[in-house]
RODO-2510 file (C-alpha; in nm, 4 decimals, decimal comma):
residues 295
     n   res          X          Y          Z
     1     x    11,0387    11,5673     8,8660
     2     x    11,4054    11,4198     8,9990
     3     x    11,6326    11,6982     9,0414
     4     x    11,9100    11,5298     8,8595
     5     x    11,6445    11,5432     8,5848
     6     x    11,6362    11,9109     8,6173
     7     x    11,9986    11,9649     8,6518
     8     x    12,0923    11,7645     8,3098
     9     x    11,7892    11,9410     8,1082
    10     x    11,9681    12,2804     8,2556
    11     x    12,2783    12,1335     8,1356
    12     x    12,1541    12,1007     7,7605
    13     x    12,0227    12,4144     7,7143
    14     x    12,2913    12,6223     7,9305
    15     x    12,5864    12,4617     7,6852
    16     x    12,3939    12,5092     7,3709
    17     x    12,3307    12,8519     7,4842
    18     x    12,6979    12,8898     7,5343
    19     x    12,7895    12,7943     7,2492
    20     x    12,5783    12,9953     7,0440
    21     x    12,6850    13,2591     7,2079
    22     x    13,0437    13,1498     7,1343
    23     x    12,9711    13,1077     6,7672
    24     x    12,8472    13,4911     6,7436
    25     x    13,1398    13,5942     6,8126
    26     x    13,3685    13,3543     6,5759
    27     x    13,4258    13,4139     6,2227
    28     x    13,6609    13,2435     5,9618
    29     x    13,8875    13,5102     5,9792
    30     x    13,9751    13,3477     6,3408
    31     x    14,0543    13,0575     6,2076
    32     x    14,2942    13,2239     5,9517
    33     x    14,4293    13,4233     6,2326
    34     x    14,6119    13,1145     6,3465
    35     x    14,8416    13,1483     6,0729
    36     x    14,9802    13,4426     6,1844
    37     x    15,1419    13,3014     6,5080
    38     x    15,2088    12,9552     6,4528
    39     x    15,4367    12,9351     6,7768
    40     x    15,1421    13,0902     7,0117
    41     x    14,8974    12,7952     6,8459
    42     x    15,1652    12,5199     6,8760
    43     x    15,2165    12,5917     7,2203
    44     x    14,8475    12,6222     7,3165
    45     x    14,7977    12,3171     7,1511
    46     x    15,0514    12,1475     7,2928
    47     x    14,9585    12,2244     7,6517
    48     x    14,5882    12,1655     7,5867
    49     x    14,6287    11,8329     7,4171
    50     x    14,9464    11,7021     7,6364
    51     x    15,0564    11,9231     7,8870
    52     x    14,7709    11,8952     8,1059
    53     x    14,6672    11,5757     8,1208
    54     x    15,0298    11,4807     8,1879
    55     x    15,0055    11,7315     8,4484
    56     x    14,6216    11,6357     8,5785
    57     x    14,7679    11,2861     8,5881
    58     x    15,0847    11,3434     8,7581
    59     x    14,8602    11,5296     9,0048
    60     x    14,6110    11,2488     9,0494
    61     x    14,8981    10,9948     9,1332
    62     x    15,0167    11,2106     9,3874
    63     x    14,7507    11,3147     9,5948
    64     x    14,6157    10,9233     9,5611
    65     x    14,2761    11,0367     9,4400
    66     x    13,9823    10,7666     9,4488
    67     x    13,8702    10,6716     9,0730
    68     x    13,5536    10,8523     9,0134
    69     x    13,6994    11,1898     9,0996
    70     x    14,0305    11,1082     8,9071
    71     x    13,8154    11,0247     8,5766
    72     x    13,6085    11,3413     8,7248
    73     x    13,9262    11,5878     8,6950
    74     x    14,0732    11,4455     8,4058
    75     x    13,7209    11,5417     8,2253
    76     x    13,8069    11,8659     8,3212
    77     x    14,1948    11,8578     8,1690
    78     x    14,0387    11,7040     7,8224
    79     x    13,7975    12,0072     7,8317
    80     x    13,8486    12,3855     7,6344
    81     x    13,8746    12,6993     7,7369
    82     x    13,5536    12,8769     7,8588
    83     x    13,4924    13,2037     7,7140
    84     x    13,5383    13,3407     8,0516
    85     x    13,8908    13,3608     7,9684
    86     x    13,8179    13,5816     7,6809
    87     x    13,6981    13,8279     7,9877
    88     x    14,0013    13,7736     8,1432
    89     x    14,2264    13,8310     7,8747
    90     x    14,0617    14,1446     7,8423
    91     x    14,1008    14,2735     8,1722
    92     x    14,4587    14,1664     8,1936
    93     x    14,6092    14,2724     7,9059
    94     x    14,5837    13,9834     7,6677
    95     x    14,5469    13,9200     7,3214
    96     x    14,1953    13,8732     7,2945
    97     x    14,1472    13,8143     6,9326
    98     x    14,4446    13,5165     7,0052
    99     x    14,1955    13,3772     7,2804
   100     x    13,8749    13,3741     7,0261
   101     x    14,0949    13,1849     6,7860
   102     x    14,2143    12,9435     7,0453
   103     x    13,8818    12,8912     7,1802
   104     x    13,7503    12,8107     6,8263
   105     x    14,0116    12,5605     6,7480
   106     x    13,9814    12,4389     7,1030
   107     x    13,6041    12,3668     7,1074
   108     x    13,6863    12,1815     6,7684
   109     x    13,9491    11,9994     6,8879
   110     x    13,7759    11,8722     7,1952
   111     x    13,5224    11,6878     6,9949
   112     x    13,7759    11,4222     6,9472
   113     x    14,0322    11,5095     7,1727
   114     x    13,7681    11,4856     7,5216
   115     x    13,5816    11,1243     7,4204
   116     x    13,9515    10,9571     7,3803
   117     x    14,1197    11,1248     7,7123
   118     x    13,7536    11,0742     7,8634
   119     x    13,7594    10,6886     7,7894
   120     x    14,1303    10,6522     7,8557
   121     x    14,0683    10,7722     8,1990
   122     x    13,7972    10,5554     8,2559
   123     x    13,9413    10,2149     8,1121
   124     x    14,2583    10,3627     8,3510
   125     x    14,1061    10,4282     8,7005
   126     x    13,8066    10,2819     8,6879
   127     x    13,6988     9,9214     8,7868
   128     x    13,4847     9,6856     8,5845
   129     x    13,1389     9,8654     8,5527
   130     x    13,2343    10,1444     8,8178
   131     x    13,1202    10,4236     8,4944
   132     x    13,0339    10,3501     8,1642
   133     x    13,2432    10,4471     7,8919
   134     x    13,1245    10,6947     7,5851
   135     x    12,9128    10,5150     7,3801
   136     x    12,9060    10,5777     6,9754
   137     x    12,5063    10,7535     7,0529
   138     x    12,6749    10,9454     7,3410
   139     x    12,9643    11,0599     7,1559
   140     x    12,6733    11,2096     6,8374
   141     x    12,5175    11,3855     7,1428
   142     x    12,8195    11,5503     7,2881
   143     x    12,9225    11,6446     6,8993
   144     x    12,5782    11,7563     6,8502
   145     x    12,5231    11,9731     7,1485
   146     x    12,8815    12,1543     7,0811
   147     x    12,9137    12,1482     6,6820
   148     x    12,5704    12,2863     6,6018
   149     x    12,4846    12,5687     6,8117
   150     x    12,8471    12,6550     6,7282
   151     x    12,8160    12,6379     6,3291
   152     x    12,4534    12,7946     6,3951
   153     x    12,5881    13,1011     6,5933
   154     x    12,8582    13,1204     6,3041
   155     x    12,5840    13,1265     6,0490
   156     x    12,3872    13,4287     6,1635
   157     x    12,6791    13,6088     6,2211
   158     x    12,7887    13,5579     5,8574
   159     x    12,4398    13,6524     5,7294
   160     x    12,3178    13,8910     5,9772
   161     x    12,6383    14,0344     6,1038
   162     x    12,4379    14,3163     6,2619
   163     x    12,2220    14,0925     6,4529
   164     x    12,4521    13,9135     6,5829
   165     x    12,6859    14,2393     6,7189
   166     x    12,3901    14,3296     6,8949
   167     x    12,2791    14,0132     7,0135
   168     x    12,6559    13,8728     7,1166
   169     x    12,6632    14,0785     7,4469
   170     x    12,2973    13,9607     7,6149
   171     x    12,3963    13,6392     7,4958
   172     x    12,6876    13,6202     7,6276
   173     x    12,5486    13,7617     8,0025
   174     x    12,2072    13,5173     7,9110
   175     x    12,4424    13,2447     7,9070
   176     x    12,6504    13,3662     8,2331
   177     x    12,3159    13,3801     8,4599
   178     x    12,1912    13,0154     8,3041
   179     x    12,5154    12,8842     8,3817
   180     x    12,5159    13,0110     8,7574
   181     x    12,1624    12,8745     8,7634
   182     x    12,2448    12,5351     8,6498
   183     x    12,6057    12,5351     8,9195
   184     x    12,3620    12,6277     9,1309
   185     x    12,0924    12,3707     9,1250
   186     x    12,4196    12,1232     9,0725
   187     x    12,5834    12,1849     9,3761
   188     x    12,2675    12,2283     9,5819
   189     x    12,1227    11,9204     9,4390
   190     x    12,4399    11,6831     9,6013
   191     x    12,5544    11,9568     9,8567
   192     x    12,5980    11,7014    10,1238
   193     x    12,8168    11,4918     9,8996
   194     x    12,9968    11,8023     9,8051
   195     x    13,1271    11,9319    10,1295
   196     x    13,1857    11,5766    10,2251
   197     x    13,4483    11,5087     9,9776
   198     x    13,5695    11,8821     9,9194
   199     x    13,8522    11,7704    10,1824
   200     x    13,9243    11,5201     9,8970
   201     x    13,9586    11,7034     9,6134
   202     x    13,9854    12,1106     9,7105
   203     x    14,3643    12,1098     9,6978
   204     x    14,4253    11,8839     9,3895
   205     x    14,1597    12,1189     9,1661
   206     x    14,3069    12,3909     9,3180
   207     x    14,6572    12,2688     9,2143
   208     x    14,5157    12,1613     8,8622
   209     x    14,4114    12,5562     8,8570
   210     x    14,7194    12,6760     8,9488
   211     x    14,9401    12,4567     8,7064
   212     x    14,7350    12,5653     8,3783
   213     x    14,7542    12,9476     8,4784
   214     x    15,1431    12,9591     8,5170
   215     x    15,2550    12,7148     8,3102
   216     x    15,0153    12,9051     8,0037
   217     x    15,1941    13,1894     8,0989
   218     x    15,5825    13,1033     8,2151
   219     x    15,6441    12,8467     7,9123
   220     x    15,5005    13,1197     7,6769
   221     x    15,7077    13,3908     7,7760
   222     x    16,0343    13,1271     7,8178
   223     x    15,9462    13,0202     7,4369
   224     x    15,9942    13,4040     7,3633
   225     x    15,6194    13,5065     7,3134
   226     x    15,5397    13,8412     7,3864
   227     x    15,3334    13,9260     7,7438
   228     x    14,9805    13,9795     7,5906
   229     x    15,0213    13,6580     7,3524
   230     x    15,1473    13,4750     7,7095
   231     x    14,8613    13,6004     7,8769
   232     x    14,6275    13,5052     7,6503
   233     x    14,7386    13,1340     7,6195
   234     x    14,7523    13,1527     8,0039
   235     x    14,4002    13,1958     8,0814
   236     x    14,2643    13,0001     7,7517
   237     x    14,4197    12,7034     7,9002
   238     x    14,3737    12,8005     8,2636
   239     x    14,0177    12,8894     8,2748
   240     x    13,8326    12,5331     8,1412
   241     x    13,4984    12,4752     7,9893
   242     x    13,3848    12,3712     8,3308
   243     x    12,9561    12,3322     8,2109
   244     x    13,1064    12,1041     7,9385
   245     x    13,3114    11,8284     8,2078
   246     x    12,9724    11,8822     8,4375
   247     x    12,7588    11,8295     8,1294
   248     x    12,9444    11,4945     8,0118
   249     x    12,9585    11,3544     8,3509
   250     x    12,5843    11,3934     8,4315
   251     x    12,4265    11,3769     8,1257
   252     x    12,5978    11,1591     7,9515
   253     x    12,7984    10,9118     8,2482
   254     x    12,5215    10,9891     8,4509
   255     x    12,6852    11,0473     8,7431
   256     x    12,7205    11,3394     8,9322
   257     x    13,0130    11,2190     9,1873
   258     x    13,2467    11,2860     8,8743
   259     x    13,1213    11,6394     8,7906
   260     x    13,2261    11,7337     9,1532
   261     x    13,5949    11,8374     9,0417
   262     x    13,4476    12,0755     8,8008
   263     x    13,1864    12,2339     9,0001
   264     x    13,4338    12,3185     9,2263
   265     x    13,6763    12,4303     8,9597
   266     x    13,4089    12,6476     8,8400
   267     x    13,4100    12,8467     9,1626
   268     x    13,8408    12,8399     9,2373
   269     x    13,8896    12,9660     8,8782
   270     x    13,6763    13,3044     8,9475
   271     x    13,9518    13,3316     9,2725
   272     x    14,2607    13,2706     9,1125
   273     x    14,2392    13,4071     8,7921
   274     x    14,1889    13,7576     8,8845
   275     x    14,4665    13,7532     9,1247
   276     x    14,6948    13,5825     8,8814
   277     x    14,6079    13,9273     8,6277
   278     x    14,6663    14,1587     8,9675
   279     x    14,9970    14,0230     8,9877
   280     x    15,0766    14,0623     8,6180
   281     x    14,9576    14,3882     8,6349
   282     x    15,1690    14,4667     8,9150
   283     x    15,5015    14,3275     8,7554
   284     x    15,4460    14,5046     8,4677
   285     x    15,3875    14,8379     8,6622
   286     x    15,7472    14,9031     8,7898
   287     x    15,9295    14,9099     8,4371
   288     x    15,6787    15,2072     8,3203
   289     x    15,7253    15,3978     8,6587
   290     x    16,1415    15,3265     8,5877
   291     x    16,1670    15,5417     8,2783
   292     x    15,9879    15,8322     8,3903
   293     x    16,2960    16,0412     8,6169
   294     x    16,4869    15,9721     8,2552
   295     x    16,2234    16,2366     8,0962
***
């Protein structure tokens, strides 16, 4: 069997997995959550929907990148948060019942949201028949593969809310060692073409990386949001759904080329992100260690 046949059944199963695993842990009461800090949500929103695409684009003008891996990173900008950031948050000091909330609406959103930026990009970098727009029986899949496993994670936890507190951690790590698997097989399968063109595109994912982080963070905290709410929107936006840009571009565009930006996202983000919550940590060290001679 092809390898790129390999890689995209991975693909299926790995994102339905995560998702499941994501729908465990959700609940209506996160959606109702929302309501309670409509600022946070706007300006999440905001930056998921607009911000960075504007940025991703502004980004992919400057550094002159060739189509397929400008349509490639803009996948990546139209994609959610992963719940890696929900880790994050936790580690760092963020508002981790904010990031499950996001990442619900998020995953939602991105059903119509990715398709239109996704197509956009295409119709915008790409030449005549370069890579094939979403079709209508695409677009069902991609819905499919995210909606369901989500509303069918949501379900058990409703009815078996036991289950699924038990079941939310191993699925959650089940999901993490599929995923390496499948970035595994993916990189290894086109590591030639990888290293070739990581000259290419290393600095402008990188960038892309870096943008999402601090903006999340700076534009939260100059908008008055407190630091865990800041931190929270920081790595929701700034850790992507990488599996679900690699999973459109080679299972449903069928090309691998354009899932390069987002393999190699999926390896920067596990770099910066934890030195981006070491420095938080460390800023927010010195005004504890400040009041102390006053006692």
């Amino acid at each position: 069997m092809d390898a790129t046949i390999i890689v995209t059944r991975f693909l299926f199963g790995a994102l339905a997995l995560v998702m499941f695993g994501l729908g465990l842990s959700l609940s209506l009461a996160d959606f109702r959550r929302l309501f309670k800090h409509p600022k946070a949500v706007t300006i999440a929103l905001l930056l998921q929907v607009v911000g960075l695409p504007l940025a991703c684009y502004a980004i992919i003008v400057g550094f002159g990148l060739s189509p397929v891996f400008a349509i490639g990173l803009m996948l990546l900008a139209a994609s959610p948060g992963g719940i890696s950031a929900n880790l994050f948050s936790h580690l760092f000091g963020g508002n981790v019942a904010m990031n499950i909330s996001l990442t619900a609406v998020n995953t939602l959103l991105s059903i119509v949201t990715l398709p239109l930026i996704a197509n956009w990009a295409i119709g915008h970098f790409a030449q005549s028949g370069q890579v094939v727009p979403l079709q209508t029986r695409k677009l069902v899949e991609v819905i499919a593969i995210v909606l369901i496993p989500v509303a069918i994670g949501m379900f058990v936890a409703a009815r078996k809310p036991g289950f699924a507190a038990r079941m939310e951690k191993p699925t959650k790590i089940f999901s993490g060692v599929v995923l390496a698997v499948v970035t595994v097989l993916a990189i290894a399968n086109e590591w030639k073409t990888m290293t070739a063109t990581f000259a290419e595109i290393g600095l402008p994912v990188l960038l892309f990386n870096l943008v999402s982080l601090l903006a999340g963070y700076y534009l939260s905290r100059a908008a008055g949001l407190d630091k865990p709410l800041a931190t929270a929107i920081s790595y929701e936006i700034g850790i992507h759904n990488s599996t679900l840009a690699i999973f459109i571009a080679v299972s449903v565009l069928g090309s691998f080329p354009l899932a390069l930006p987002a393999a190699i996202y999926s390896v920067v983000m596990y770099i910066t992100a934890p030195l981006f919550g070491w420095l938080l940590l460390r800023r927010r060290q010195p005004s504890v260690a400040v009041q102390a001679p006053g006692h």
